[in-house]
C-alpha positions as CSV (number, residue, x, y, z in Angstrom):
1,X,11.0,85.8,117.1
2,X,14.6,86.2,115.7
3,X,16.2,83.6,113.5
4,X,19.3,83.3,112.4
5,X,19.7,80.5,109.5
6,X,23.3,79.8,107.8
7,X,23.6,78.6,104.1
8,X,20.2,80.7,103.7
9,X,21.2,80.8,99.9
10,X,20.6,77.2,99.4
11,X,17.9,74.7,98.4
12,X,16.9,74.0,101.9
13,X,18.5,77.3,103.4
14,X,16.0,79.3,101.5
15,X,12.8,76.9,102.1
16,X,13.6,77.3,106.2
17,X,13.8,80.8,105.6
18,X,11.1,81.1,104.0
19,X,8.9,78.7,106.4
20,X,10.2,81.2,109.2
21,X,8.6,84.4,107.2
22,X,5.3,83.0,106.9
23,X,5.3,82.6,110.5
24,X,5.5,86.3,110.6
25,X,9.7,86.1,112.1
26,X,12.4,87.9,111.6
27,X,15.4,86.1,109.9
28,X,19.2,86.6,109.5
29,X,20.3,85.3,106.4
30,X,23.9,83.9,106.4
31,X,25.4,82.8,103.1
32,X,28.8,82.1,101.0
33,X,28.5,82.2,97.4
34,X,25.1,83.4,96.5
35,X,24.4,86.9,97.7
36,X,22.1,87.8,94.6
37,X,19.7,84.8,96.0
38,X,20.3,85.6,99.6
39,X,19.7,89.7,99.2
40,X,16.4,89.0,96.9
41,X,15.2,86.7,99.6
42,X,16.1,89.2,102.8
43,X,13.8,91.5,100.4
44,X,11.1,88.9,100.5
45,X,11.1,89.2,104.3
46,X,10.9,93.1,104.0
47,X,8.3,93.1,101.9
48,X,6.3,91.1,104.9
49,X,7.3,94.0,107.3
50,X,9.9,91.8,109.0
51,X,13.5,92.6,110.0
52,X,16.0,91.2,107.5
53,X,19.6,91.2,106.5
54,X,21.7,89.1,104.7
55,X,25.6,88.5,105.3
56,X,28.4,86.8,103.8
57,X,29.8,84.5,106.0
58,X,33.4,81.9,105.3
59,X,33.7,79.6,108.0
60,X,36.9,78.5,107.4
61,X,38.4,81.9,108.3
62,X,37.7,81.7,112.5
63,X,38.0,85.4,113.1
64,X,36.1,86.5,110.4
65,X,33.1,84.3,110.7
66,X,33.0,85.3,114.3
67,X,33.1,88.9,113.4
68,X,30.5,88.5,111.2
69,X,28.6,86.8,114.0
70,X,28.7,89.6,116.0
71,X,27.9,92.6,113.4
72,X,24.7,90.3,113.1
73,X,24.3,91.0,116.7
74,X,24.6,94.6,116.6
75,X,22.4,94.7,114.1
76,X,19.7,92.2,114.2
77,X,19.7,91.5,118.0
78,X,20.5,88.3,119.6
79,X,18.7,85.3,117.8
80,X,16.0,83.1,119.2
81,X,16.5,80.3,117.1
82,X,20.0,79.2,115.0
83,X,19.5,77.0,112.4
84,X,22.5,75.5,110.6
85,X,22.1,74.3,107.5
86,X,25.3,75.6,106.0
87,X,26.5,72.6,103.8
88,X,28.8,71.3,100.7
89,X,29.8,68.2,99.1
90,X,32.3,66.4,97.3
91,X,32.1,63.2,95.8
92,X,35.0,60.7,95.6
93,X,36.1,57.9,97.6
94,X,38.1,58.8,100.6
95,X,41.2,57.5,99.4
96,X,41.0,59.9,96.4
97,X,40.3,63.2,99.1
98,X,43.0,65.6,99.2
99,X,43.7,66.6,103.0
100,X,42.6,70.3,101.6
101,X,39.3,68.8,100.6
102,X,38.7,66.9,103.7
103,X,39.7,70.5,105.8
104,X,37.1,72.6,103.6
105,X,33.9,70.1,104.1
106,X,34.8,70.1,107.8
107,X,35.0,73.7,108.0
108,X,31.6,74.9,106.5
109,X,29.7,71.3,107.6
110,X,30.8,71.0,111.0
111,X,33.3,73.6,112.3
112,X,30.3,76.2,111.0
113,X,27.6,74.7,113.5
114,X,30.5,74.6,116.8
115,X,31.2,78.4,116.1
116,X,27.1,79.4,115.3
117,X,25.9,77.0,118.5
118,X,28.6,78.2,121.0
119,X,28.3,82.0,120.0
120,X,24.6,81.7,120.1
121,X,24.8,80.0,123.0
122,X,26.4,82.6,125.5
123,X,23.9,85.2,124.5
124,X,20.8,83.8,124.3
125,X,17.8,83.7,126.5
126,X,16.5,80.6,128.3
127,X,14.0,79.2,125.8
128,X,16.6,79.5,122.7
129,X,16.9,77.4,120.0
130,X,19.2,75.3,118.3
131,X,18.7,73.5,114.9
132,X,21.3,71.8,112.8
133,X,20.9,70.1,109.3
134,X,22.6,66.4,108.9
135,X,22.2,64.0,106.8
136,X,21.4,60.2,107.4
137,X,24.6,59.4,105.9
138,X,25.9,60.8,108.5
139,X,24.8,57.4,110.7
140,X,25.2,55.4,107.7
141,X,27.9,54.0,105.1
142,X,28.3,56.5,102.6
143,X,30.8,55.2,99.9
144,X,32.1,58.1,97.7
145,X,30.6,60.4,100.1
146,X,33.1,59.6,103.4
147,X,34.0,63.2,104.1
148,X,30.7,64.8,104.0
149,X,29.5,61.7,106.2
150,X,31.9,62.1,108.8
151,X,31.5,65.7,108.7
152,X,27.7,65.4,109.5
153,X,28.4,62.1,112.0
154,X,30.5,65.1,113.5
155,X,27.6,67.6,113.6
156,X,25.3,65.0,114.9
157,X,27.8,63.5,118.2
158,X,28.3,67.5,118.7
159,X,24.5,68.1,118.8
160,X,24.4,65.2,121.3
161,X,26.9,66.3,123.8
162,X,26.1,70.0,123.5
163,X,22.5,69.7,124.4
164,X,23.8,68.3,127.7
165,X,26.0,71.0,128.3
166,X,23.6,73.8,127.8
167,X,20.0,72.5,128.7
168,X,20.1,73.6,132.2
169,X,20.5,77.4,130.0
170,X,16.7,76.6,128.9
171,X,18.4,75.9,125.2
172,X,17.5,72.4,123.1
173,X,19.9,71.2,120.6
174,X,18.5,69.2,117.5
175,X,19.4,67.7,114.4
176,X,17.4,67.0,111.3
177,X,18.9,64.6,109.5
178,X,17.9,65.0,105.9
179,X,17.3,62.2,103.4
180,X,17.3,61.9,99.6
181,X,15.9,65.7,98.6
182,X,15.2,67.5,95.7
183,X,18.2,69.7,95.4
184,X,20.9,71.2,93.5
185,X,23.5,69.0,95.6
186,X,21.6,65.9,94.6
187,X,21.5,67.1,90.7
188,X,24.4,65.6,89.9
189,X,22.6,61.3,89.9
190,X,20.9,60.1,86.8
191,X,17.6,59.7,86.6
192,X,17.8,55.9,86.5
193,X,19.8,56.2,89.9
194,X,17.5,58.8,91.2
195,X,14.5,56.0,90.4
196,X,16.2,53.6,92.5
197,X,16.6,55.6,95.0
198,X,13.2,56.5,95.5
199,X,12.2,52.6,95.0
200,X,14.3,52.1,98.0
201,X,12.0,54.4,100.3
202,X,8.8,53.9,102.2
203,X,7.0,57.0,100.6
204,X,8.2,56.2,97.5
205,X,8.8,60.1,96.3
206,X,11.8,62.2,96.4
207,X,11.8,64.8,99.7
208,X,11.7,68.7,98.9
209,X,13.4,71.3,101.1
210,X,9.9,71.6,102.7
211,X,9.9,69.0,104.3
212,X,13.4,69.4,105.9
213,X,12.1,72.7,107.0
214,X,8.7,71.5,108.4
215,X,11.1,69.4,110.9
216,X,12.7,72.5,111.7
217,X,10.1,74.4,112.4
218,X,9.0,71.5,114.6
219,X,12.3,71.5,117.4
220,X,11.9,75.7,117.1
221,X,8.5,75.7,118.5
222,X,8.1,76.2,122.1
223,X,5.7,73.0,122.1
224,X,9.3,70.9,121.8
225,X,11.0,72.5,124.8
226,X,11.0,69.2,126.4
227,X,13.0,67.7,123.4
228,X,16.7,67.8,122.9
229,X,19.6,66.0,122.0
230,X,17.4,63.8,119.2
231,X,18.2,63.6,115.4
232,X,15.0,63.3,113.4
233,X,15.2,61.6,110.2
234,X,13.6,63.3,107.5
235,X,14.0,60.4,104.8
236,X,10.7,59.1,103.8
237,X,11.1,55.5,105.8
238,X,14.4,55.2,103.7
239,X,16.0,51.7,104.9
């Protein structure tokens, strides 16, 4: 199987990745800022005898995301599965965001998964895949956070309507919708609010990029054809 995964240079980028190469698959690594991170993990795939490339990709220049898109194509073949999980943040309270600020979260948090789904979408086979990372702040108040909400309540309402539009093409749409994790995103709380945090879920323990990508491995499998248009939270019974 072919994957193709955007913000593969992250936390949970890498561990999706990575959860596809253990499956024995092929991935396409789409990334931004990292490309030491995202060329040492296409070489990870190599070593497994799998087919992997890594490409920068800025989604808030159209034209050349989409060309980047389709040099993937040519050569790394159509993908199977799309998994976005590009993502940034910035904290602040909305009256604080610059209009510039607001136009850059949207671009690589939600303008990234329209371009990736609807390219994907008019080449791939019936069976294809769809997977797109959210957050459950993107269903929930998120003070200080209001862009990156409304960018993922954007990704989510998109996954919804999209997943209508293209089922009768054999493709499912999904969201995981990713709760507190351990990441570099998240490094920025104290410890004391990071404790409170985790008081505040079922599990009580902080989520890892593993577990996002478990879920994501989940909606690619062909056992979850029948599923689409769902957002599954991956929060540890957070309330």
């Amino acid at each position: 199987m072919k994957v193709l995964v955007t913000g593969a240079s992250g936390d949970i980028g890498k561990a999706i990745v990575r959860a596809f190469f253990v499956k024995g698959d092929s991935v396409a690594l789409l990334y931004h800022n990292d490309k030491t991170s995202a060329e040492a993990l296409a070489t990870e795939g190599a070593a497994r005898g799998l087919l992997s490339v890594a490409e920068r990709i800025d989604f808030t220049d159209v034209a050349g995301a989409l060309s980047v898109l389709d040099k993937v194509q040519s050569t790394f073949g159509t993908p199977d599965v799309v998994v976005n999980a590009a993502g940034i943040d910035e904290y602040g309270l909305l009256i604080d965001t610059s209009v510039e600020a607001w136009d850059r979260i949207f671009a690589v948090n939600a303008r990234s998964v329209f371009l990736t789904s609807t390219w994907a979408a008019q080449r791939m086979r019936a069976g294809g895949r769809i997977v797109s990372i959210s957050s459950v702040w993107g269903s929930r108040p998120a003070p200080c956070e209001g862009a990156y909400a409304a960018s993922k309540a954007a990704v989510e309402s998109f996954t919804k309507t999209f997943a209508a539009e293209v089922g009768d093409l054999g493709i499912t749409v999904n969201v995981v919708a990713a709760g507190y994790i351990d990441t570099k995103m998240n490094a920025r709380f104290s410890e004391e609010e990071r404790e409170a945090f985790i008081d505040e879920l079922a599990v009580k323990r902080c989520g890892q990029a593993e577990d996002v990508a478990n879920a994501v491995l989940f909606f690619a499998d062909e056992k979850s054809d029948y599923i689409t248009g769902q957002i599954l939270e991956v929060s540890g019974g957070m309330r």
